[in-house]
N, C-alpha and C positions, 0 to 999 in steps of 0.2 A: 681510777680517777686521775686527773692529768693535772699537772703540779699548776697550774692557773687557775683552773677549778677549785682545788683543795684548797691554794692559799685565799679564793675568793669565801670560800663554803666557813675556813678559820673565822677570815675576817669578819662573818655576818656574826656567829655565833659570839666570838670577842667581842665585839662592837655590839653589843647588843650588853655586856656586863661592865664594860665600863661606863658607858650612860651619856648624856651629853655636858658632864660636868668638867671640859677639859680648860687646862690652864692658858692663859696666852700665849706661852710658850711650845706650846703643844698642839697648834694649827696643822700641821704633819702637813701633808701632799698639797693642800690648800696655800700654805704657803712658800711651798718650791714650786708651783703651780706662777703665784705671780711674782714673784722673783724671773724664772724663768721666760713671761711677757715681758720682763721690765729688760730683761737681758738681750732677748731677741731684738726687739726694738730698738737697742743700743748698737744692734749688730757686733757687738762683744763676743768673741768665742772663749777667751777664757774666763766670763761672768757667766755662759753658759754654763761649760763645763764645771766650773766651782759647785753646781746643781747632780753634777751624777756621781755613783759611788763608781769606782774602778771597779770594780765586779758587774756593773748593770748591763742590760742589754736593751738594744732599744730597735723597734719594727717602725719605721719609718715608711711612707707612700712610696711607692714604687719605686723602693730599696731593699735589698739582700736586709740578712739581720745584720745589726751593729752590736756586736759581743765585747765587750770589755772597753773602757775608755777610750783606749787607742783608736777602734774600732768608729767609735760616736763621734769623737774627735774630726775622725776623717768626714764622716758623712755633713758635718757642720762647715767642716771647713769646705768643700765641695758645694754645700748651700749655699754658704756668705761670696764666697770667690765668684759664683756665679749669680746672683742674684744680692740686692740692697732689699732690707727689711722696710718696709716703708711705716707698714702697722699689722698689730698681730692683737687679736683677742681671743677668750676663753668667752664663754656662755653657756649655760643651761651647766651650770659646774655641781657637782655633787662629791660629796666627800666620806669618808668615814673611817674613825680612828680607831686602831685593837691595839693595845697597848703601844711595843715600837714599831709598827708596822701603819701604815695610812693608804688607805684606796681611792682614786679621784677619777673620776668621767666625767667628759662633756663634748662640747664643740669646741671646734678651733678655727678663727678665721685670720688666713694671713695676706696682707696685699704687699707685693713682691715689687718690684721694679727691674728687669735684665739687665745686668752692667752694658752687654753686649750691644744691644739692640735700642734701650730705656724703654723698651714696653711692662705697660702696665700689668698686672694678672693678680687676679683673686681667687685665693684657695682655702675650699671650706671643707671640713674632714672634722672626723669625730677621734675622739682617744678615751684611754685607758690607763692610768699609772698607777706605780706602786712607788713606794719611797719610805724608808726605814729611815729611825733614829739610829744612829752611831755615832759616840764621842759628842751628843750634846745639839749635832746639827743633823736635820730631815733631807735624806739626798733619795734621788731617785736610783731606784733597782730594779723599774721596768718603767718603759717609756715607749706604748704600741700606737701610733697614729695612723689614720687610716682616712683617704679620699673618702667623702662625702659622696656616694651613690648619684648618678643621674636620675629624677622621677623617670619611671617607666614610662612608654611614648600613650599617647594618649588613643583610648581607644577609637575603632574607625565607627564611624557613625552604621546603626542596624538601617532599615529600609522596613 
């Protein structure tokens, strides 16, 4: 079994003993989730990055992986320098807590603006995170985003 599988397979199993009696404090990925919108939108890269642990790695849309801080860093700062955050949301969000570990999916829509050029562009894509307790604060320890699929083309009409 492959170590995303396994940690997903923990988390149902956990998540399922701890219950949904969790304290305010303890929104886990949920909320490094909107922190993270409130950060993008500020176009902040170091209110970003205050969001990942130095160990995480993060699969970003038609990006290499981004392994370790430095790594994410770069990929943000390469986003921001080339593009203005205009608005960015989460939907269809789902969450689930197993002790210090937290799981979150959903959608993600961002509308971009090009420094380059100011054209407009919206980008809709689904994700994946992980985000662990350590030292008190929920940071992300995987962050997989991925384009939103084109609908398949539409069939040709039978005769």
């Amino acid at each position: 079994m492959n170590c995303a599988r396994w940690i997903v397979a923990v988390m149902a199993v956990a998540g399922s003993l701890v219950g949904p009696t969790m304290s305010a404090e303890d929104t886990g990925v949920a909320a490094v989730e909107a922190a993270w919108v409130k950060a993008i939108k500020a176009n902040s890269l170091d209110q970003v990055m205050a969001l990942y642990a130095d160990d995480a790695v993060g699969w970003f849309p038609d990006m290499s992986e981004a392994s370790g801080a430095k790594a994410i860093r770069a990929s943000y700062e390469n986003l921001l320098s080339t593009f203005t955050i205009k608005d960015a949301s989460l939907t269809g969000t789902h969450s689930k807590n197993a002790g210090k570990l937290s799981l979150g999916w959903g959608k993600f829509t961002l509308t971009v603006v090009e420094k380059a050029t100011g054209k407009e562009q919206v980008w809709n894509g689904r994700f994946t995170d992980v985000a662990e307790r350590r030292r008190g604060r929920w940071l992300y320890i995987v962050d997989h985003a991925s384009a939103e699929p084109l609908p398949p083309p539409a069939a040709a009409p039978t005769k």
